[in-house]
Backbone bond lengths (Angstrom), bond angles and torsions (degrees), N, CA, C in turn:
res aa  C-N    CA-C-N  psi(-1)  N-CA   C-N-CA  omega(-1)  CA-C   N-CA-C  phi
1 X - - - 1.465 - - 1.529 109.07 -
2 X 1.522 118.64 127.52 1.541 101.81 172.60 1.769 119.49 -86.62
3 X 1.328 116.01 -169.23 1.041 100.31 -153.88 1.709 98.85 -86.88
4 X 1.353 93.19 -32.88 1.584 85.64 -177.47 1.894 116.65 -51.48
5 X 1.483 121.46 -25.70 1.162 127.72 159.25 1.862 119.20 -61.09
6 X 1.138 108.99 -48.47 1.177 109.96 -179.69 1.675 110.44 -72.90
7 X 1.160 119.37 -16.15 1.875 127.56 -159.52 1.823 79.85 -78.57
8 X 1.929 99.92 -63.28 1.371 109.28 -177.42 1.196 124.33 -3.69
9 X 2.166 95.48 -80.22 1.200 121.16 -165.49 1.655 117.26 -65.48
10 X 1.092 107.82 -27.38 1.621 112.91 178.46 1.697 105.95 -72.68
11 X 1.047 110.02 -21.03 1.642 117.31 -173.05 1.721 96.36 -83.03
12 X 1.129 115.06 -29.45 1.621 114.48 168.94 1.598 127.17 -87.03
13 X 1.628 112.18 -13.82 1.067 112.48 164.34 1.685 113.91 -77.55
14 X 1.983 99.43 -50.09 1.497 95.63 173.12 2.046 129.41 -39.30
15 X 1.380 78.86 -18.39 1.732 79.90 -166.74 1.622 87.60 -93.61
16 X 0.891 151.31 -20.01 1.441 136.90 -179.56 1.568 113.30 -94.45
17 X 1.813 111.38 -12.91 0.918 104.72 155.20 1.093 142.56 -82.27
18 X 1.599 102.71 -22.30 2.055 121.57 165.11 1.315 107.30 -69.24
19 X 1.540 137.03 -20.28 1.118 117.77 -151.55 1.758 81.14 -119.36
20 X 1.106 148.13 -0.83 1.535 138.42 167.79 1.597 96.29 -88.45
21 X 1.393 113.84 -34.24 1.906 105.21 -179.92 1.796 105.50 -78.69
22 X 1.124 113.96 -17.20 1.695 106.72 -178.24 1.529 108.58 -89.36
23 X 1.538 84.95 -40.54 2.358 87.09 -175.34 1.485 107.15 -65.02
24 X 1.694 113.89 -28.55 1.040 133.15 -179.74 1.377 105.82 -61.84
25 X 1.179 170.35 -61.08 1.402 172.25 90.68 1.387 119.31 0.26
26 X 1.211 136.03 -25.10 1.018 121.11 152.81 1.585 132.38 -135.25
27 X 1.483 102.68 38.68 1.978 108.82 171.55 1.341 92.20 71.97
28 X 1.138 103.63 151.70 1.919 141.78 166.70 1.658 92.59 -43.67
29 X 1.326 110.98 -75.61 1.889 118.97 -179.84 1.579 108.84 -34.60
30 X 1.621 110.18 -63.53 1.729 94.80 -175.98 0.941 143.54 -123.04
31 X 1.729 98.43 31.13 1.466 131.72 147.18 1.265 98.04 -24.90
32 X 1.499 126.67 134.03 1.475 116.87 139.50 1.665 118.35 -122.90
33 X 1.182 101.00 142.68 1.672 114.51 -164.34 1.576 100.42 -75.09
34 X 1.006 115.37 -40.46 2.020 109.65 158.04 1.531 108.48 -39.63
35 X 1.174 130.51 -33.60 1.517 124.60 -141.41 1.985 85.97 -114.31
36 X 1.558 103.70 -47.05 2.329 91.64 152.95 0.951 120.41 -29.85
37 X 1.416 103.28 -69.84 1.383 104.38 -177.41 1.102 140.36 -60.73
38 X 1.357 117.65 -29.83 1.416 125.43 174.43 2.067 97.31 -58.53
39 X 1.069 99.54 -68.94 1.408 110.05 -158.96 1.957 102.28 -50.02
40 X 1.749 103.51 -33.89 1.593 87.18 166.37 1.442 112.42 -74.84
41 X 0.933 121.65 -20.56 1.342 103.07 -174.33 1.794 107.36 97.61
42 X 1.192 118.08 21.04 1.376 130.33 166.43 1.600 136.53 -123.78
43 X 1.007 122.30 149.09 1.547 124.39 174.44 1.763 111.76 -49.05
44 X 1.163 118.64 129.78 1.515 119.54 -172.61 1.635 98.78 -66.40
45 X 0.997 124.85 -26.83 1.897 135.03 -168.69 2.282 85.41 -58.95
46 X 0.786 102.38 -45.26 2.134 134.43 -161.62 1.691 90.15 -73.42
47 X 1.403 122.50 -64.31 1.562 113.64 161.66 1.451 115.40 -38.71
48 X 1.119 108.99 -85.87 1.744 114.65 174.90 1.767 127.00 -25.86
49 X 1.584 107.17 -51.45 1.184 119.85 151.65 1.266 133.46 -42.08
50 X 1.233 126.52 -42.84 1.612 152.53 -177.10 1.902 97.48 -79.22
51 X 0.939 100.78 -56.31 1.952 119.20 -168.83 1.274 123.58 -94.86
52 X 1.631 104.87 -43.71 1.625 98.12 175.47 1.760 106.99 96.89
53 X 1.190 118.73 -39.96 1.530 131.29 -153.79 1.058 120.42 -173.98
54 X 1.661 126.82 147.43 1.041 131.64 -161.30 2.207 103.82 -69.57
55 X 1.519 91.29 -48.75 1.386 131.29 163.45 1.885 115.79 -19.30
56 X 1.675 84.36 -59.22 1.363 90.98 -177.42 1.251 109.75 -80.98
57 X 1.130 103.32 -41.13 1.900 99.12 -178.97 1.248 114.32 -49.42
58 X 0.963 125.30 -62.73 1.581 127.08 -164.81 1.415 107.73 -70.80
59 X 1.477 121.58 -13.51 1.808 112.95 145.34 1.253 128.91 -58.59
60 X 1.911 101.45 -65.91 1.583 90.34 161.85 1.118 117.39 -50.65
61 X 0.961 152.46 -85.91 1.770 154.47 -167.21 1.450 105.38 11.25
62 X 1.986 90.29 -79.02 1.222 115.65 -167.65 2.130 111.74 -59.48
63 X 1.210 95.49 -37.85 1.573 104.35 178.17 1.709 110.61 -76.31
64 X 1.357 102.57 -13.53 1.491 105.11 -178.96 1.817 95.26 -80.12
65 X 1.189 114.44 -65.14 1.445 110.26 169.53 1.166 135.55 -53.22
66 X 1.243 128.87 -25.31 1.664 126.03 141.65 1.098 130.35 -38.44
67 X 1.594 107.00 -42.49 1.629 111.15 176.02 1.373 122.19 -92.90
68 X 1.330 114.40 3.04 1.559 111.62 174.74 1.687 92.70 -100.56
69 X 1.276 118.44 -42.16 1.871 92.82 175.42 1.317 112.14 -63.90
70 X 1.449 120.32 -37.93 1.891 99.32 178.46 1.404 114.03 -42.15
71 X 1.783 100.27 -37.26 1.830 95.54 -158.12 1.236 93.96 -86.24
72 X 1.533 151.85 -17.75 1.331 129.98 -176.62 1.764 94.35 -93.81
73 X 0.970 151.83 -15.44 2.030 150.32 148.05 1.310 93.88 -46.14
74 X 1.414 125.31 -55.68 2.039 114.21 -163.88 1.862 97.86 -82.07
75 X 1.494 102.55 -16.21 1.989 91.58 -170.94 1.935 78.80 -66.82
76 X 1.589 97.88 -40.53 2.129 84.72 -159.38 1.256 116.22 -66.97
77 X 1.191 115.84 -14.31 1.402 117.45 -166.12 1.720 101.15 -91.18
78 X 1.168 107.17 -40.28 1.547 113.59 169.77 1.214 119.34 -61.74
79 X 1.602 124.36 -17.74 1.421 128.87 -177.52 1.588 97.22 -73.97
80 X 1.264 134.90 -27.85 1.472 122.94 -144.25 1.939 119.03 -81.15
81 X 1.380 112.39 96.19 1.294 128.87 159.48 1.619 120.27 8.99
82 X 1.278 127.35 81.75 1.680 122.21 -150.89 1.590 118.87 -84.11
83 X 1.883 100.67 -4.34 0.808 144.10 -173.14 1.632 139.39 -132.69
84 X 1.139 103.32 47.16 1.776 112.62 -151.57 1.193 93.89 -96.77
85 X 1.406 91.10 153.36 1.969 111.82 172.75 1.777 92.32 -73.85
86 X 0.720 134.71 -34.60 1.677 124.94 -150.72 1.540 94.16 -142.06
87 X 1.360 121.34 94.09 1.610 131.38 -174.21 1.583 91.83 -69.12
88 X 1.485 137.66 -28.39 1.425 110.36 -169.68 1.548 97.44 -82.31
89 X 1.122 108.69 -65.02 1.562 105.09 174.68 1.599 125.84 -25.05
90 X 1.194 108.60 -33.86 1.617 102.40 177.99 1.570 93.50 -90.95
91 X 0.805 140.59 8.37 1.657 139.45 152.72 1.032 126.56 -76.76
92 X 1.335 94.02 -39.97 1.556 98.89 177.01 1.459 124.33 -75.27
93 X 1.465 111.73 -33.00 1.303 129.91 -160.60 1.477 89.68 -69.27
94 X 1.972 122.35 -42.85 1.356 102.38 -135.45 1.651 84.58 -102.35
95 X 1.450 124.00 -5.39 1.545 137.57 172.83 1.694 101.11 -69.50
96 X 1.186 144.19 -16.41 1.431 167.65 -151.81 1.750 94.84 -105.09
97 X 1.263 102.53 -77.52 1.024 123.70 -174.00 1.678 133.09 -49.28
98 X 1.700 89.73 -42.00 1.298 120.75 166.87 2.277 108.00 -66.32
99 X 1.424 101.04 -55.28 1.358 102.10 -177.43 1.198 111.02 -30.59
100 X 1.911 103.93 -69.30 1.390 125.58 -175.84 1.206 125.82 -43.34
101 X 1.746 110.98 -33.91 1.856 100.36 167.00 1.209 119.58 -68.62
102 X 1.315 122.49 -53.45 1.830 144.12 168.36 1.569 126.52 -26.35
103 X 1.499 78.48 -42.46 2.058 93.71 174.96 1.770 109.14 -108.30
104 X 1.200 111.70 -9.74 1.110 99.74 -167.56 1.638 105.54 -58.67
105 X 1.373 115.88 174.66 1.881 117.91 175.41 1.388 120.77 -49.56
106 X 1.350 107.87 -48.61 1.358 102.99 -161.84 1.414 93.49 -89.13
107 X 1.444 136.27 -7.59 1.513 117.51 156.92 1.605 115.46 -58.97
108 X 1.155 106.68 -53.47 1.826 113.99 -173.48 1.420 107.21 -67.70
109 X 1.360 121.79 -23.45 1.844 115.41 165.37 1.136 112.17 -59.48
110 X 1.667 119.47 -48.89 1.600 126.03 -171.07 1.782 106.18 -77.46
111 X 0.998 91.15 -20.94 1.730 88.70 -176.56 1.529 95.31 -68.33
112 X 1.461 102.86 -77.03 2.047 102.74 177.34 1.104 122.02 -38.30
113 X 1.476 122.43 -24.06 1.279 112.39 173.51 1.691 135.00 -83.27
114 X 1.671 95.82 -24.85 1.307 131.33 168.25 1.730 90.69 -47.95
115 X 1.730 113.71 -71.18 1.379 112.92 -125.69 1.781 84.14 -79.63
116 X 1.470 123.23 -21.37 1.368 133.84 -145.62 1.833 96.46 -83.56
117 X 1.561 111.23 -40.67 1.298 113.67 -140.03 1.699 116.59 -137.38
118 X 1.819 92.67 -12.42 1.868 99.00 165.61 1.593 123.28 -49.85
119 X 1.654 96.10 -57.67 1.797 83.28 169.14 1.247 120.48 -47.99
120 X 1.158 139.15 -13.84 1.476 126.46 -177.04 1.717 120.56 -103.80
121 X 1.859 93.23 -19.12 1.255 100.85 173.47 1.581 115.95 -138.51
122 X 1.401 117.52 86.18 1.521 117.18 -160.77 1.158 95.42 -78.89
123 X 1.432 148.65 1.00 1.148 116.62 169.48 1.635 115.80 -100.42
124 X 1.190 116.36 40.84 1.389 135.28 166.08 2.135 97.05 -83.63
125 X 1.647 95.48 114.56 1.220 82.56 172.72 1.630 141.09 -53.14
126 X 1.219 145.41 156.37 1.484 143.08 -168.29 1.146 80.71 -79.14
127 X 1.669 118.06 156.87 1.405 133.79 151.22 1.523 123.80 -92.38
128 X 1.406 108.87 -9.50 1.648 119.00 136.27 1.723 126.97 -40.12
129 X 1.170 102.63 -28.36 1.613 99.92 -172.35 1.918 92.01 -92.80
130 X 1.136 119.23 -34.22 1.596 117.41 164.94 1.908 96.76 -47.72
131 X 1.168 111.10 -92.89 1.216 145.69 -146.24 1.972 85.02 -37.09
132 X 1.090 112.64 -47.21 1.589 115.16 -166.42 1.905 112.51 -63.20
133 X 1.410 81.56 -52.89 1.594 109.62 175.01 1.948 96.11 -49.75
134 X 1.421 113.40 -63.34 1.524 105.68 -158.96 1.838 87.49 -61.60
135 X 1.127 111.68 -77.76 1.388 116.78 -173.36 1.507 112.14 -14.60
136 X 1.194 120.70 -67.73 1.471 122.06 165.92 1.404 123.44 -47.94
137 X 1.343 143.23 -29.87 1.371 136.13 171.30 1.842 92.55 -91.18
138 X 1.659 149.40 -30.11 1.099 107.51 150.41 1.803 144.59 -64.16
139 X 0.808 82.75 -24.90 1.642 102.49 166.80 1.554 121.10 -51.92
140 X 1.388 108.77 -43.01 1.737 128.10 176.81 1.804 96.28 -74.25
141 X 1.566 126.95 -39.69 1.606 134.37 -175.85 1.260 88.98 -66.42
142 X 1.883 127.22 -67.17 1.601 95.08 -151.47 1.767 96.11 -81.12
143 X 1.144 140.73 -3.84 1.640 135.31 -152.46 2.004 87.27 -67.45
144 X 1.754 109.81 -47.98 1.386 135.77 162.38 1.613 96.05 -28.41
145 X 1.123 116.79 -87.27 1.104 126.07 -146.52 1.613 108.72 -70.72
146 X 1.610 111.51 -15.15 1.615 101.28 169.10 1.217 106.88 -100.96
147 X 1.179 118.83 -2.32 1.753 105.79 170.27 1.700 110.58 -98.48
148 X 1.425 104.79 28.64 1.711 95.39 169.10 1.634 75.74 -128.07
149 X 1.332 127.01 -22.35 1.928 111.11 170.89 1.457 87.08 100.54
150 X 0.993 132.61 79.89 1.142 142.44 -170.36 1.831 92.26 -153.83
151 X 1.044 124.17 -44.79 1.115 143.98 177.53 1.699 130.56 -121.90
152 X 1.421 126.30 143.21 1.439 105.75 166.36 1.241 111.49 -113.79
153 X 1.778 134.48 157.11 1.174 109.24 148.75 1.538 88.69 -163.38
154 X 1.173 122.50 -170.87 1.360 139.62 179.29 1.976 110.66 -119.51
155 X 1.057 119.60 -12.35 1.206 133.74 -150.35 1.233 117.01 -161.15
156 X 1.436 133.55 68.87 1.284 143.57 -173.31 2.052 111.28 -64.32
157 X 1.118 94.74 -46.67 1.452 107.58 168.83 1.891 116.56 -36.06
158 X 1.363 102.91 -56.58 1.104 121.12 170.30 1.395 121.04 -80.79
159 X 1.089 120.44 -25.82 1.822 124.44 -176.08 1.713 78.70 -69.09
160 X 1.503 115.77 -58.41 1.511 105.12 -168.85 1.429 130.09 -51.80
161 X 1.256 105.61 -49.54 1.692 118.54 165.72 1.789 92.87 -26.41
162 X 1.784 104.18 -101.17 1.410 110.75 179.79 1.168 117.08 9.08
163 X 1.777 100.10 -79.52 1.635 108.34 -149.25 1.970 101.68 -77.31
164 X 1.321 102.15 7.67 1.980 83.93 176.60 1.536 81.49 -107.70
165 X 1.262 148.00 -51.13 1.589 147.90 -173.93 1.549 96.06 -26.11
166 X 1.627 107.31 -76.60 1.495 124.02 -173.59 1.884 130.03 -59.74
167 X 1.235 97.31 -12.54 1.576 97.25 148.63 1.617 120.56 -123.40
168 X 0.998 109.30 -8.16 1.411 105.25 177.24 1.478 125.04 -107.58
169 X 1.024 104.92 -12.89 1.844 118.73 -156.62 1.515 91.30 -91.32
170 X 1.333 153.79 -58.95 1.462 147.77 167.90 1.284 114.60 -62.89
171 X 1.785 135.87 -21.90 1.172 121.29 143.12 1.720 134.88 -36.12
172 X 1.433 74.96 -60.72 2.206 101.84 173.10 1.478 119.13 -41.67
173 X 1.459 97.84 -52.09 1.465 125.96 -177.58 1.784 107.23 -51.49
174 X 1.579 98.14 -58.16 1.302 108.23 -170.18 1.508 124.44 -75.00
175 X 1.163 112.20 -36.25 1.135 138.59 176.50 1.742 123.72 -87.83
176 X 1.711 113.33 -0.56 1.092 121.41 166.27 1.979 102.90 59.60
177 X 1.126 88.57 63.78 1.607 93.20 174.26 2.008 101.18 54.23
178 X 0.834 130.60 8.80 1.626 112.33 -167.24 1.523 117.22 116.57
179 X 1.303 119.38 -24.09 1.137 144.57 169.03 1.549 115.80 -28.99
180 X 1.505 89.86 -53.02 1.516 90.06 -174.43 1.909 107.64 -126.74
181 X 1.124 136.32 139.81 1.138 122.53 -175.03 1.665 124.12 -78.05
182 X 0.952 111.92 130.82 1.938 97.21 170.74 1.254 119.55 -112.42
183 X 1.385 99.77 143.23 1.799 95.36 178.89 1.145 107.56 -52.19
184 X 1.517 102.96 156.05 1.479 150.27 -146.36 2.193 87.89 -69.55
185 X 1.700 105.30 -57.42 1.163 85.80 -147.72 1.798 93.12 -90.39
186 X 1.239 127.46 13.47 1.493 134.80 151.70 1.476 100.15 -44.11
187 X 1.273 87.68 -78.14 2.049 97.39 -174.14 1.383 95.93 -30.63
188 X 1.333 124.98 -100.77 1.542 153.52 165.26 1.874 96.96 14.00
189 X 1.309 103.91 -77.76 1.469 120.28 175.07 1.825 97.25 -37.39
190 X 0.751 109.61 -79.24 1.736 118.47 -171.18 1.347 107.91 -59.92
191 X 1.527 127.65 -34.00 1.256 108.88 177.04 1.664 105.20 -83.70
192 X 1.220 153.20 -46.32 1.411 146.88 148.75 1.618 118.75 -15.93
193 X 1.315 115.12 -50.21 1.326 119.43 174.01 2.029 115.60 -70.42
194 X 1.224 112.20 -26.88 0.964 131.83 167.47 1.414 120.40 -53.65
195 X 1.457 109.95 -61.26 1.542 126.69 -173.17 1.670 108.47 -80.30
196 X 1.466 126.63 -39.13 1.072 153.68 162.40 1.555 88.25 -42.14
197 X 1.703 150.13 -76.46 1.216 153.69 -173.09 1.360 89.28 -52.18
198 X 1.010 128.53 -104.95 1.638 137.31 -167.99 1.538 113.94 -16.39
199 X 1.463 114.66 -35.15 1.466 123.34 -175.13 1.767 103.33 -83.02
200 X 0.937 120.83 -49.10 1.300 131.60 138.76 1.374 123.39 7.56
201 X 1.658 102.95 -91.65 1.442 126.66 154.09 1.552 133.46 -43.33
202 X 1.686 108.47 -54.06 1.206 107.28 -159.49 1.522 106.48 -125.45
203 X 1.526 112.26 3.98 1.527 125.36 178.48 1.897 119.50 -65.41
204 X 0.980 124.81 144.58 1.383 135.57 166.56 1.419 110.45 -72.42
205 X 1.845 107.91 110.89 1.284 111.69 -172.93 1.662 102.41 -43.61
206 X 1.270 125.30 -34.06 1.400 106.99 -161.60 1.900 107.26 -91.61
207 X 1.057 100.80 -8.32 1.774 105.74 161.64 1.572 137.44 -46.92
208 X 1.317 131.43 65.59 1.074 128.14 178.04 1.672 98.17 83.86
209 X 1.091 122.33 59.87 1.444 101.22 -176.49 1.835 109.06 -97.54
210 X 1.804 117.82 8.40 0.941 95.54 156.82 1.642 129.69 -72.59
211 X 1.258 128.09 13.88 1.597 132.11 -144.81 1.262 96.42 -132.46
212 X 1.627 118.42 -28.69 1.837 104.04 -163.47 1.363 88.68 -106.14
213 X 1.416 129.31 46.23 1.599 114.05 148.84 1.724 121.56 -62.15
């Protein structure tokens, strides 16, 4: 790619990244596309050019940020150890990991914006089509991990559901999608108690059984 292609393309991410932090704080309505631009660092004539519309932008934007949390949920889910000395620990790590995409900011911008602004713009992607997608590549990690007996289950599909509900789902809850931050060892507390259930459920009696008393 030369650079003038690559200079391009970064000049089109910058603008979807100014315009998810502006719609983000102040709604689709008082967004202002002067105030994108400023923050990319481009001529507003260069927004329009790139987008076409105020309309469109703030789809891409919002659809641009949907698809970078799926892909940093599948980078975490792809990180997870298939083979670990310490099966809770690699639960924990990748239950950690998982929180941090889910709550992070630009998840809880796209969420509010999702819940604020889909009726008006359905072609804002669903975060169902994320949610299915991650679920399904964890599901393929533990299916791995009970056919070396590391794990049991009958139903990987569902072991997966569970295990993102049970560390993430009372984070979400509490924390208002990301909205609001919680201490460190809240998370920690809830994600341990989380993995601790699941191990419970879906653990190999002979797995660490000094720990799952």
């Amino acid at each position: 790619m030369s650079v003038h292609a690559r200079s391009s393309v970064d000049r089109g991410v910058a603008i979807l990244e100014a315009a998810l932090e502006v719609f983000g704080q102040e709604g689709f309505a008082d967004g202002a596309v002067d105030e994108i631009a400023r923050i990319a660092g481009v001529a507003k004539p260069t927004v329009y050019s790139w987008f076409g519309d105020k309309q469109n932008l703030f789809v891409q934007a919002v659809n641009h940020g949907v698809e970078r949390a799926g892909a940093r949920v599948l980078e975490a889910i792809d990180s997870i150890d298939l083979a670990p000395t310490d099966l809770r620990h690699a639960l924990e790590q990748l239950a950690r990991e998982l929180v941090g995409c889910v709550t992070s900011a630009e998840v809880s911008t796209v969420v509010r914006l999702q819940q604020v602004e889909r009726s008006r713009f359905p072609a804002i992607i669903d975060s169902d089509v994320n949610r299915r997608r991650n679920t399904d590549a964890l599901a393929g990690k533990l299916a791995q991990l009970s056919a070396s007996g590391r794990l049991r289950m009958t139903d990987p599909q569902r072991a997966a559901k569970q295990f993102m509900a049970l560390v993430s789902g009372d984070v979400l809850t509490r924390s208002d999608f990301g909205a609001r931050k919680l201490p460190p060892a809240e998370v920690d507390a809830t994600i341990r108690d989380g993995v601790d259930t699941f191990l419970v459920a879906f653990g190999n009696d002979d797995e660490e059984p000094g720990r799952r008393a």
